[in-house]
C-alpha positions as CSV (number, residue, x, y, z in Angstrom):
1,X,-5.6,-31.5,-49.9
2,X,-3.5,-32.1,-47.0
3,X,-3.3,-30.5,-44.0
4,X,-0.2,-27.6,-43.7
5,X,2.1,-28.4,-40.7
6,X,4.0,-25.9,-39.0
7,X,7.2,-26.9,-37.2
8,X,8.7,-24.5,-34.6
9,X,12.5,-24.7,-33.2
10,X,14.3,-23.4,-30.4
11,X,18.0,-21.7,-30.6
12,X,19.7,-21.1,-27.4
13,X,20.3,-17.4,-27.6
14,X,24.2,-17.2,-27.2
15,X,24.2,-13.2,-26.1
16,X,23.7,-11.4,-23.2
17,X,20.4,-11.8,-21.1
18,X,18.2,-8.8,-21.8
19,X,15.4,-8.1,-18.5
20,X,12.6,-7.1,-19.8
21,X,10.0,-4.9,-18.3
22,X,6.5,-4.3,-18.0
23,X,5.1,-0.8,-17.0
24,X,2.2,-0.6,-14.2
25,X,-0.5,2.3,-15.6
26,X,-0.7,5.1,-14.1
27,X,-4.4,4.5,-12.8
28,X,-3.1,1.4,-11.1
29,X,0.2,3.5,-9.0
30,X,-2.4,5.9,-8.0
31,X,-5.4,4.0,-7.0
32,X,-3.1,1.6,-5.3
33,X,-1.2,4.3,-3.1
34,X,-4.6,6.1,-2.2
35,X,-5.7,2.5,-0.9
36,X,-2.6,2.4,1.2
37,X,-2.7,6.0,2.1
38,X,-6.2,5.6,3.0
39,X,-5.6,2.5,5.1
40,X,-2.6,3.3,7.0
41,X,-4.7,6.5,7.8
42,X,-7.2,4.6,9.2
43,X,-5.3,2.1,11.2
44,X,-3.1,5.4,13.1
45,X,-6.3,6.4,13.7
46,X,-8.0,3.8,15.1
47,X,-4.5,3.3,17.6
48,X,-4.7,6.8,18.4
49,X,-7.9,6.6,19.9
50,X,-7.4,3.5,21.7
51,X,-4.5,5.2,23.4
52,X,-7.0,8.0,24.1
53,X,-9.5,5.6,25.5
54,X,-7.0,3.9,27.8
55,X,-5.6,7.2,28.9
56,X,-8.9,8.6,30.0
57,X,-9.8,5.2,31.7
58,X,-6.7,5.3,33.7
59,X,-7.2,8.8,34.6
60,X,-3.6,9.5,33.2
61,X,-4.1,13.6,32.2
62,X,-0.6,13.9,30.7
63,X,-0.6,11.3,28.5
64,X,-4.2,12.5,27.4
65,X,-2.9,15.6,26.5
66,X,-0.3,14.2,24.5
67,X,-2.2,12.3,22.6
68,X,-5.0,14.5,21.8
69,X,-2.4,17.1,20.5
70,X,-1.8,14.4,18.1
71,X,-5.3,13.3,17.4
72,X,-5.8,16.9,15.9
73,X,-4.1,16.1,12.6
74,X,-6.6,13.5,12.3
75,X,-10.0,15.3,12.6
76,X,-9.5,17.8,9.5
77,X,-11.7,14.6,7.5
């Protein structure tokens, strides 16, 4: 018995180009914005307190004061 053969050819599709699209889960959009959310959290954070640091070190009370008034928003965690 001989073997079946499949040939396969290609038309150029004369009409208009159609984009096609591929939806991201839900699960994915969510667990990748937390990640983000959760970073960019961490990184102000991390600034924030630098600032702080540097302030106190050179004894600069205003600019402490500013900053800590803006380091409250981050100690709710």
């Amino acid at each position: 018995m001989k073997k079946q053969k499949t040939f396969y050819r290609y038309y150029r599709y004369d009409g208009k180009p159609i984009a096609a699209k591929r939806e991201i889960s839900y699960e994915f959009k969510l667990v990748s914005r937390l990640l983000m959310d959760e970073l960019c959290f961490k990184w102000n954070k991390d600034k924030l307190e630098d600032a702080i640091n540097r302030s106190i070190d050179q004894g600069d009370k205003e600019k402490f004061l500013e900053l800590s008034k803006a380091y409250k928003h981050f100690i709710w965690e």
